[in-house]
N, C-alpha and C positions, 0 to 999 in steps of 0.2 A: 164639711167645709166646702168640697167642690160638688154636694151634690144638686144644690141648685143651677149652679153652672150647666153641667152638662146630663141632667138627666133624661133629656130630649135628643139626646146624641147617641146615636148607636158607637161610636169610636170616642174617648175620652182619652185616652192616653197619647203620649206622643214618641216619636222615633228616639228621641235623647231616654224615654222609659225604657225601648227596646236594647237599645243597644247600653245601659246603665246593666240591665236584668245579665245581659250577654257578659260583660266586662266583668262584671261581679263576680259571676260564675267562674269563670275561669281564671280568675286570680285566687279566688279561696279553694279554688279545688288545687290550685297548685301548691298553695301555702297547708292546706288538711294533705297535702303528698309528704311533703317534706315532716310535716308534724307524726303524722299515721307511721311513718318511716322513721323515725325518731325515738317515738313512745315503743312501735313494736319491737326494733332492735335493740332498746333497752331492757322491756320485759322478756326478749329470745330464750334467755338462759333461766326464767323459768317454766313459762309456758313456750315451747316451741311451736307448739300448732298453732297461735294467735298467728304467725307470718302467713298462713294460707288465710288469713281473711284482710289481710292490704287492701287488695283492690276491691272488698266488694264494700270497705267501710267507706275507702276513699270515693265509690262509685255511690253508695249512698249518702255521704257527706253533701257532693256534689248534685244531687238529684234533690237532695234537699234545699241547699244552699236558693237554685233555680226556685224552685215551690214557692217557701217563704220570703222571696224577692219580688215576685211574680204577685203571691197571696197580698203583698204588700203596697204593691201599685194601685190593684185594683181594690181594694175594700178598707185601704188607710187612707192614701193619697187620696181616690176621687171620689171614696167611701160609695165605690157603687157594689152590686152584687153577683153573685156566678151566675147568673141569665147572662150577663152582658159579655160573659166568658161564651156565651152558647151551651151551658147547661140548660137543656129545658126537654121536655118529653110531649112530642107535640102525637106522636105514635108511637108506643112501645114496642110493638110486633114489628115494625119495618126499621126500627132504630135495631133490634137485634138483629134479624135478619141482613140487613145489609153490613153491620158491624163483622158477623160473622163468617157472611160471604166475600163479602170485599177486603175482608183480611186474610181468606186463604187464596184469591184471588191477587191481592200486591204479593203475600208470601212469595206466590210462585211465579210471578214475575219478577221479583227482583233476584230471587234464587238463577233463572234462565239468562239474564243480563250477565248478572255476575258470572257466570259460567262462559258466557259467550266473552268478554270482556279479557276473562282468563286467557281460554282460547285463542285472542286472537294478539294479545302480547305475548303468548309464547309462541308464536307460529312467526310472527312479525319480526319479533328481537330477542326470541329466545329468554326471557326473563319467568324465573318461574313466581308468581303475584302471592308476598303471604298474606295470610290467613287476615280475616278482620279479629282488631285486638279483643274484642269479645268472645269471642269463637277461642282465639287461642286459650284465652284466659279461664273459661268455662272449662276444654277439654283438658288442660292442665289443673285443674282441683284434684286436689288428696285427698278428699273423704266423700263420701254421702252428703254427708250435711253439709259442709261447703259448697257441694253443687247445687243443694235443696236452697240453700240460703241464698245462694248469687242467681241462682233462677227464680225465686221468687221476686227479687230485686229487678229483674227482665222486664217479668211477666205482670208485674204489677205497679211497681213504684216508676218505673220507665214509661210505661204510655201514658196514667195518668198525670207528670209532669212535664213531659214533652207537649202533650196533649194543649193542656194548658197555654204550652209558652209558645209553643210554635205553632196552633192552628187557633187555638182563643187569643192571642193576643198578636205576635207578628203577624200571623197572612190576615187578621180581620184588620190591624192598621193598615198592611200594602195594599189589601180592596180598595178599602175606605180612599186610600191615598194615589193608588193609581190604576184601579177598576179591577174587573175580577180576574180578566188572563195575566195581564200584567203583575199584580198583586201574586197569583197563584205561583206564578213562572219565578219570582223573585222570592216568596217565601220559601218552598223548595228548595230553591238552590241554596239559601243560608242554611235550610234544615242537613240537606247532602254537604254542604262545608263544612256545619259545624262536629259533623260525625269523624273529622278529623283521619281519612281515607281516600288517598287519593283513587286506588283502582275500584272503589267501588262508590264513588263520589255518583255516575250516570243511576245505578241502581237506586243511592239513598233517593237521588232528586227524583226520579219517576214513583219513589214508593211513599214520599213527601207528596205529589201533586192525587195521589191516589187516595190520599188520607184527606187530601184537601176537596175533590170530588164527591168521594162519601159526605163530605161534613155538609157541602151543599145542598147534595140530593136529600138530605133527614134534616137540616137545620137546627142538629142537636153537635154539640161536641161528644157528647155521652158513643153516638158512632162511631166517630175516628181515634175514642178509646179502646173500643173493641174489638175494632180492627186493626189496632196497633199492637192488642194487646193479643188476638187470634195468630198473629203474625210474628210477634216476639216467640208465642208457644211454641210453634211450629218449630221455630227453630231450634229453642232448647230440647224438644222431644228428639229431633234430628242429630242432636249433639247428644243426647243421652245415649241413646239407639248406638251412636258409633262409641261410645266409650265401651257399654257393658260386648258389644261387639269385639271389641279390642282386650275386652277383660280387663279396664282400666278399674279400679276401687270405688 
């Protein structure tokens, strides 16, 4: 229907799209909270161990929810295709390579921020900063496979649907809409708000504009998949590392 319209347009979608995909999302992930929270306290008494998979159904609910709203803009509404997302493989050897570098490269920047960020609120006001809710939520699993399963959900269903919504479709509208630093500087920051953290809001926004760099330098998204997804790893290996450290199960 819209593909006559804009198939000479590199940006088709519009900000009422972005912020629809946005609202959506977080209203069904709150309503899949209260439902996930419903059904598992119901089944408690006979499966108990269903309660240690809440957050990663609700985290998957939600990562879906994003996808297939997002899948939906783009290949119903304007019926165009994942090129226009920036899938495309224009070099494969410099798509991984920089995927893979420039995700252990934001990893350990936004690791050094955070830490500095830490640092200087507890020096400042003496508050000691918890943990980002992932982290906690990771280091608190009860089993193996709970870890296996909510890290696989990290490392793989997280960059390629963030991937998507926040550097194919938001920062390619704020370009389009208000050029590339501008565009860049304001996608970030929604990516760091919408991670719903305040003391580590400075980390997400530089490790967002890092995702956004890569994607430029390769003009593939298939990069800042990989280096979101190099960068999610890191972290889970680091959170493994300190459970079996700690002798956690």
């Amino acid at each position: 229907m819209f593909k006559g319209q804009y198939e000479n347009h590199k940006i088709a979608w519009t900000g009422t799209d972005i912020l629809f995909i946005i609202l959506t999302t977080i209203c069904m992930t709150i309503l899949f909270n209260f439902l996930v929270t419903f059904l598992l306290d119901y089944l408690a008494h006979i499966m108990p161990q269903l309660l240690s998979y809440k957050r990663v159904i609700v985290n998957f609910l939600q990562f879906a929810t994003m996808l297939t709203v997002s899948m939906y803009i783009i290949l119903t509404k304007y019926n165009l295709s994942l090129k226009n997302l920036g899938f495309q493989v224009i070099d494969l050897k410099r798509i991984i390579t920089l995927g893979v570098i420039g995700g252990f490269g934001i990893c350990s920047m936004v690791m050094l921020v955070n830490l500095g960020v830490q640092k200087l609120i507890m020096d400042w006001w003496g508050i000691m900063i918890p943990s980002q809710p992932i982290i906690s939520e990771l280091m608190d699993t009860h089993s193996q496979l709970t870890f296996v399963v909510y890290a696989s959900l990290i490392v793989i269903v997280a960059p390629i649907t963030e991937e998507i919504f926040f550097r194919g479709l938001m920062y390619q509208y704020f370009k389009d809409k208000f050029g590339l630093i501008k565009g860049g500087f304001l996608a970030a920051g929604i990516f760091g708000i919408l991670h719903f953290s305040l003391w580590s809001f400075l980390a997400t926004f530089l490790g967002g504009l890092g995702l956004i760099i890569l994607y430029e330098m390769s003009q593939s998204l298939y990069t800042s998949i990989i280096a979101h997804a190099t960068w999610n790893f890191i972290i889970v290996t680091i959170i493994y590392v300190l459970r079996q450290v700690n002798g956690m199960v």
